[in-house]
N, C-alpha and C positions, 0 to 999 in steps of 0.2 A: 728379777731373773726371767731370762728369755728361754721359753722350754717349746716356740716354735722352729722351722729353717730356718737356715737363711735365703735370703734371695738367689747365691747359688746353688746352694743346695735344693730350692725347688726349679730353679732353671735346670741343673742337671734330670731332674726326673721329669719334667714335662720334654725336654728333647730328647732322651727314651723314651716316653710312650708317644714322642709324633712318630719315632722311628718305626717302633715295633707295630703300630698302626697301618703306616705305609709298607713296609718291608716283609712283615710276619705276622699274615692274615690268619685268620684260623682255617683257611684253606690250606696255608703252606705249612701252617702246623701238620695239619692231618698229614698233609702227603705225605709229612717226614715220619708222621707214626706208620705209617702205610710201607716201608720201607724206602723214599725216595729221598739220598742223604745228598744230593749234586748241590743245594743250594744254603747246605749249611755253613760250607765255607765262605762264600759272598757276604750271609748272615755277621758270619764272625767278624770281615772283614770290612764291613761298613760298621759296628760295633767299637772292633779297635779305631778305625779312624775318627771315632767322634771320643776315642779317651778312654774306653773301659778296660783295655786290655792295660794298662799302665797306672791305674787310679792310685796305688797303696807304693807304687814307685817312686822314689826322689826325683826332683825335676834337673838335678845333676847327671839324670840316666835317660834322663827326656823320658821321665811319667811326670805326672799332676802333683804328687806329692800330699795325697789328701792321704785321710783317716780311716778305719775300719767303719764311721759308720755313713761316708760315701758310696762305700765297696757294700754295704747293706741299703742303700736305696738303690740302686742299680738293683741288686737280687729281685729287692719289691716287686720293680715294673718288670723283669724278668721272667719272677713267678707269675705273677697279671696275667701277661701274655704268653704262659705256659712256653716259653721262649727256646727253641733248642740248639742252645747253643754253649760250647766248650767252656763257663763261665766259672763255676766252682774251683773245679781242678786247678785252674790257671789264677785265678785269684787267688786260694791258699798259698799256691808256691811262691806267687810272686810276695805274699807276708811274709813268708818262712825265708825267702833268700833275703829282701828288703831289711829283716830287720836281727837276721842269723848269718849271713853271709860276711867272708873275708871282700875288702878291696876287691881283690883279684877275683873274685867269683861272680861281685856284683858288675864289676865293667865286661866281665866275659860275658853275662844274661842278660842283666836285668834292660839296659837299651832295645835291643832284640825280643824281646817279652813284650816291653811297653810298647810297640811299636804295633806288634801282633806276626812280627816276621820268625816267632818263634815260639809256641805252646809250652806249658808246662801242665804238670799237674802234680799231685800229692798221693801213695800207696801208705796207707795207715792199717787198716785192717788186715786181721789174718783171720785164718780157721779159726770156729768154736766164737763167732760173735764177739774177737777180742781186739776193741778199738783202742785205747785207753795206753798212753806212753808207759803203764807198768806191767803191759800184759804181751807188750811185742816181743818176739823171741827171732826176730831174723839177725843174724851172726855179720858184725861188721869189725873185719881185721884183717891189718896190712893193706890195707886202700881197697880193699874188695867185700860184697856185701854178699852172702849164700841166704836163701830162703824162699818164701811166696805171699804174698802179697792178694788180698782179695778184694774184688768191689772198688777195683781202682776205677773211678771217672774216667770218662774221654781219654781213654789212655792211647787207641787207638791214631794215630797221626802226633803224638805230643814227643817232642825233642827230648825232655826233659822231665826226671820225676822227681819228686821231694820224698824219701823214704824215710820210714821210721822203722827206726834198728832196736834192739837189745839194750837195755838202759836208758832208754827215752831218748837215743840220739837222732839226730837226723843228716839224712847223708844226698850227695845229691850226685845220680845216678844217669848217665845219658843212653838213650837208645840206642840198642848194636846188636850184635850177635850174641853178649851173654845175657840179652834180657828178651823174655820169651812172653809175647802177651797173644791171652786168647781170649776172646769176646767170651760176656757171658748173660744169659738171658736176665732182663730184665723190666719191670712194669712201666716203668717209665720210657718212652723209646723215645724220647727227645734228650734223654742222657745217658750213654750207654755206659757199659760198665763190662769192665775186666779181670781177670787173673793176670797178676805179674809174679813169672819165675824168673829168679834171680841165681844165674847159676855161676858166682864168683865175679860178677861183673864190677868193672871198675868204681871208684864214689871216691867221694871227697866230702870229707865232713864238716855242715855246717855249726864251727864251731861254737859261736854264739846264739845259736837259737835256744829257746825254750819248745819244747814239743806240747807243753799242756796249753802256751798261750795260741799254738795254732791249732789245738784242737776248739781252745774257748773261740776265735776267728770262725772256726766252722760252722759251730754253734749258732754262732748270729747270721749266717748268712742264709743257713737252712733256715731258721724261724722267722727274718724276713721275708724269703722266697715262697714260707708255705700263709705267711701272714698275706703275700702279693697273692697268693692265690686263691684262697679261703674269700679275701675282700671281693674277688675278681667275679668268684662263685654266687656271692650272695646277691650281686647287682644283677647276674644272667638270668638268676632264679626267680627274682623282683620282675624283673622283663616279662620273663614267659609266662610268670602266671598275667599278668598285665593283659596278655597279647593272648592266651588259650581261653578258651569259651566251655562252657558247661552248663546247662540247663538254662540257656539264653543270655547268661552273663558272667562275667571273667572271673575266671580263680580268684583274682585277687580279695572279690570280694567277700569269701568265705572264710570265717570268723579260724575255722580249725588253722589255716595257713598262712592264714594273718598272722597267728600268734606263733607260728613254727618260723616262719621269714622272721620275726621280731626277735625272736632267740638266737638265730642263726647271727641275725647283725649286732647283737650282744657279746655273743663269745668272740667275734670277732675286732671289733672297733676297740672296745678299751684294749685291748690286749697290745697294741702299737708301742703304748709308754715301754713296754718290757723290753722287746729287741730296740726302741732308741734307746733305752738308757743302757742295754748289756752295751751296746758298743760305742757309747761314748764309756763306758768305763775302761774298756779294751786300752784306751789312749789317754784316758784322762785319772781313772781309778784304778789302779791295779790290785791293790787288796782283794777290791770285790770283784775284778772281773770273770772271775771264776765262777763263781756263784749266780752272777747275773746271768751269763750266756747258758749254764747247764738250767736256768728256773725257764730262760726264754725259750729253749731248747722245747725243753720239757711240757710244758703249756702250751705254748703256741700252735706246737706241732698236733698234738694232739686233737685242741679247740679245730683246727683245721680237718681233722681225721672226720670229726662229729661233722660241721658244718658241708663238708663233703658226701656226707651219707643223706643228710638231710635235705642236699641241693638234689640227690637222686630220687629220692620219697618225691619230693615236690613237684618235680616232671612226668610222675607216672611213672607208665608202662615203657613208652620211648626213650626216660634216664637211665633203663639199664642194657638200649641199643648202642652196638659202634657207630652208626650216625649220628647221634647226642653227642654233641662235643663235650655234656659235661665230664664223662667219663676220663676226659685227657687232664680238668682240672684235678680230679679223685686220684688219678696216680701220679699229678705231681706232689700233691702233700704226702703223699703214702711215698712216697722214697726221701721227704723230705725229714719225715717221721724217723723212718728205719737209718738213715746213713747216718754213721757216725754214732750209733747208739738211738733203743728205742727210748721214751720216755720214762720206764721202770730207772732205766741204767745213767739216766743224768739227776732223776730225784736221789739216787744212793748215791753219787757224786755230791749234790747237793750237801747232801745230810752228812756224809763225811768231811768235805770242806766246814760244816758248819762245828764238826766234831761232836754230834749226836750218838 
């Protein structure tokens, strides 16, 4: 049994990171955290043209027609390059229509998605931290959906939402006048986030979706993103102590942070097997995908929280300035952590799948 890539699959991830290399310097990181959002679009837009915005699309809709856990190596080198760009939001929905959606809703979107000639994103959450397809209470009847919506991704410019309604449905909701988004602060500013009011606005529902196997989708794409960034962390950390000086000779070679760098690339490297195998089971094992993506969730995210703190210890006094770029890797695992459920709320997941 072959439990590496494949050859495309590492051609897909080394043509992201020549991209996000050339394209999304940690300079143009920063300016985006800094407020300057003019070049996110171009971002996106070189992005779609090399296939991300279409990845979990049929190639009857002109996407790629790959698998959940393509759409989780792209997150990787995303998270890497603390990347800010429209990717989550727009990946969910396009699983949620690809693989819930009527004929007719797929040839109306999903071309236009895959393309990148059209955004989408996903409103799961409400008030009171309640992510979870049995805990939404937004009212979907007679073709119209009333409610609010929080911590919706990218919602800002996106055509198209995937909502989750009252009974674990999902409905799919276009932008207009009876849908009200207002920015809302958040740690991450390379992924913004939203309130969406929904005041009787039109939807159509996607009949055949499952709303648990797109929250298990989320799951995996947070825990490779914060796994891409956690790995990203421990290499800059390695660098700088390499490269910083102290009583005539380099960090590196002081025994306390030797063995703090060695822990750090512990919690992180084995931990890879978990979000590959949540989402090949996503496509391959359904029984367990459940359980896999709420353990990788769970784990990952956190192991990143720790390795985040430790990338700040390690730089000093300067890791906890805004000129340290590490600070940008620190709040992408920390939204990586929190959306979607912190890690308390996918181990009780866990444990009730397992019926503990």
């Amino acid at each position: 049994m072959n439990f590496a890539l494949s050859e495309e699959q590492e051609l897909l991830q080394s043509t992201l990171r020549r991209f996000v290399a050339k394209e999304c310097t940690p300079q143009v990181v920063r300016a985006i955290f800094d407020g300057e959002r003019q070049s996110v679009p171009a971002l996106w837009k070189g992005l779609a043209e090399i296939g991300v915005a279409g990845l979990a699309v049929p190639e009857s809709h002109g996407g790629a027609g790959l698998e959940l856990l393509e759409q989780a190596l792209v997150a990787e080198e995303l998270g890497r390059g603390a990347v800010p760009v429209p990717f989550l939001g727009h990946a969910l929905a396009t699983v949620a229509l690809a693989r819930g959606g009527s004929a007719a809703q797929q040839s109306a979107w999903l071309p236009r998605l895959a393309a990148g000639d059209a955004r989408a994103t996903v409103a799961l959450a409400e008030d009171g931290g309640r992510w979870l397809p049995t805990e939404w209470s937004v009212e979907l009847a007679n073709g119209r959906v009333r409610g609010r919506k929080t911590l919706v991704p990218e919602a800002e410019g996106a055509e198209l939402f995937v909502v989750g309604c009252r009974g674990g449905a999902l409905a799919l909701v276009e932008a207009g006048g009876s849908v009200r988004v207002t920015a809302e602060p958040t740690l991450d500013r390379g992924r913004p986030l939203a309130t969406l009011d929904l005041g009787g606005a039109p939807a159509e529902v996607l009949a055949r979706a499952d709303a648990s196997r797109l929250v298990d989708a989320g799951c995996v794409l947070l825990a490779a993103d914060a796994f891409g960034a956690a790995h990203q962390l421990v290499r800059t950390t390695a660098a700088y102590l390499q490269t910083r000086q102290q009583f005539g000779q380099s960090l590196a070679q002081f025994q306390a942070l030797k063995h703090q760098l060695a822990n750090m690339a512990l919690d992180v490297d084995p931990a890879r097997g978990l979000w590959w195998y949540a989402a090949h089971a996503f496509d391959h094992a359904p029984a367990e995908a459940s359980r896999a993506a709420s353990l990788a969730k769970a784990h990952i995210t956190e192991r990143a929280q720790q390795v985040a703190r430790d990338a700040v210890e390690c730089h000093g006094g300067i890791g906890f300035t805004w000129e340290c770029d590490v600070h940008i890797g620190f709040k992408r695992v920390l939204f990586d952590r929190l959306w979607l459920g912190a890690p308390e709320l996918h181990r009780e997941r866990y444990a009730a799948l397992e019926g503990w």
